[in-house]
KEVOVO-387084 format. One line per field, with one value per atom (N, C-alpha, C): x, y, z; atom name. Coordinates in steps of 0.02 Angstrom, whole numbers. Each point is the difference from the previous one (the first is absolute). Example, Ala and Ser with C-alpha at 12.3 -4.5 7.8 and 13.67 -1.06 7.14 Angstrom:
<pts>
east	c(660:-45:45:-18:42:-39)
north	c(-284:59:60:53:59:55)
up	c(390:0:0:-36:3:37)
site	c(N:CA:C:N:CA:C)
</pts>
This chain:
<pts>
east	c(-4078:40:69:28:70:40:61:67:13:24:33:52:56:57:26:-7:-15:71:53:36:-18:23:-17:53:63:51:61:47:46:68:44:29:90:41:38:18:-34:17:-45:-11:-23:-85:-60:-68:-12:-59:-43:-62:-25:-66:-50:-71:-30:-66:-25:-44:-57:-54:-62:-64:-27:-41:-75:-2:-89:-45:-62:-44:-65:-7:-63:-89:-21:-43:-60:-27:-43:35:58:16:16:-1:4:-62:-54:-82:-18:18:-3:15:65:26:-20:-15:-31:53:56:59:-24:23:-1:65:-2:76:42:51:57:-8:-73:30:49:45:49:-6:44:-9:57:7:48:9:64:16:57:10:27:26:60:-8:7:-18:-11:21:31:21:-7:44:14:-77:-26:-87:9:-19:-7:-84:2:-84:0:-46:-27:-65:18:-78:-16)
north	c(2698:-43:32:-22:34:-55:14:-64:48:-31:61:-52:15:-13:15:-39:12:-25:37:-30:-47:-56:-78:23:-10:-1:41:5:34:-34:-36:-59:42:7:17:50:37:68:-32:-70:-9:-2:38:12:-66:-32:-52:27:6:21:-55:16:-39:40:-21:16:-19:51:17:9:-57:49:18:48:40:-10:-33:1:38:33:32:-18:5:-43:-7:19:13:-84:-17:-60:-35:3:-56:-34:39:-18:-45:34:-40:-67:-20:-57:-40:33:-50:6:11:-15:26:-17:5:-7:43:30:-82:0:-52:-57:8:-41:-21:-71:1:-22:35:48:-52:-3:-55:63:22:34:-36:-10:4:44:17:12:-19:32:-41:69:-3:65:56:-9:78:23:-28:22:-61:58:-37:-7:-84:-35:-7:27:-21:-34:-52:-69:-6)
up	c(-1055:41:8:25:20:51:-26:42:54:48:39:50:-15:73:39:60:82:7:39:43:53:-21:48:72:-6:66:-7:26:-10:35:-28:51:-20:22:4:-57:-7:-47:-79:-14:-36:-9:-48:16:-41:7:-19:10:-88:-7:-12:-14:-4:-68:-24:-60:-3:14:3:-59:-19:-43:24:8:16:-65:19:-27:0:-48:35:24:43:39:-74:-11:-77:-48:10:-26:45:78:29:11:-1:10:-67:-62:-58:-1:29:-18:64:54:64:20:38:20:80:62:79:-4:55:40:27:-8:5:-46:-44:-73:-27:-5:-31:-65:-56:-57:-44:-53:-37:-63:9:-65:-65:-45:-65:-32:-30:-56:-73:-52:-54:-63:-29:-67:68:28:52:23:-1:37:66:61:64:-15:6:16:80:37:59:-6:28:0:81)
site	c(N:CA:C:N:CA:C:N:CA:C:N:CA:C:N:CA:C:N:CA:C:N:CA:C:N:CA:C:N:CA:C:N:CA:C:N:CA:C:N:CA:C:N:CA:C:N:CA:C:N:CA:C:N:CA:C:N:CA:C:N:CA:C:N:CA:C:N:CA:C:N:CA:C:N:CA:C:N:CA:C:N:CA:C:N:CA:C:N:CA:C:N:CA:C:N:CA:C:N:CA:C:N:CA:C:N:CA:C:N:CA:C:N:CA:C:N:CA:C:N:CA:C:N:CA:C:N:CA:C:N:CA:C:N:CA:C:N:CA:C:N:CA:C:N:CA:C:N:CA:C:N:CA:C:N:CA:C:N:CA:C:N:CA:C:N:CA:C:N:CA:C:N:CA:C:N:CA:C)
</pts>
C-alpha cells in the first residue's frame, strides 16, 4: 500500500493538497469493496482503521 499526495488547488500562491491511499487490487477483491464505496476510517493507538 502506499499514501501518496496530490496537489488539490493552488489559490493565491497558497497549494492545498489532498491524500491518497492506493490499495492494491489483490485486497480490494478480498474485502469486496466497488469503486466509489464510501469507506469510514478511525484512528485508534496511531493505527489508521479503514471499515
Amino acid at each position: 500500500m502506499k499514501l501518496q499526495k496530490q496537489l488539490s488547488r493552488k489559490v493565491g500562491g497558497k497549494e492545498y493538497a489532498k491524500w491518497v491511499l492506493v490499495i492494491p487490487p489483490e485486497i480490494v477483491r478480498k474485502a469486496k469493496l466497488k469503486e466509489g464505496k464510501e469507506l469510514k476510517a478511525e484512528v485508534q493507538d496511531h493505527k489508521l482503521i479503514i471499515s
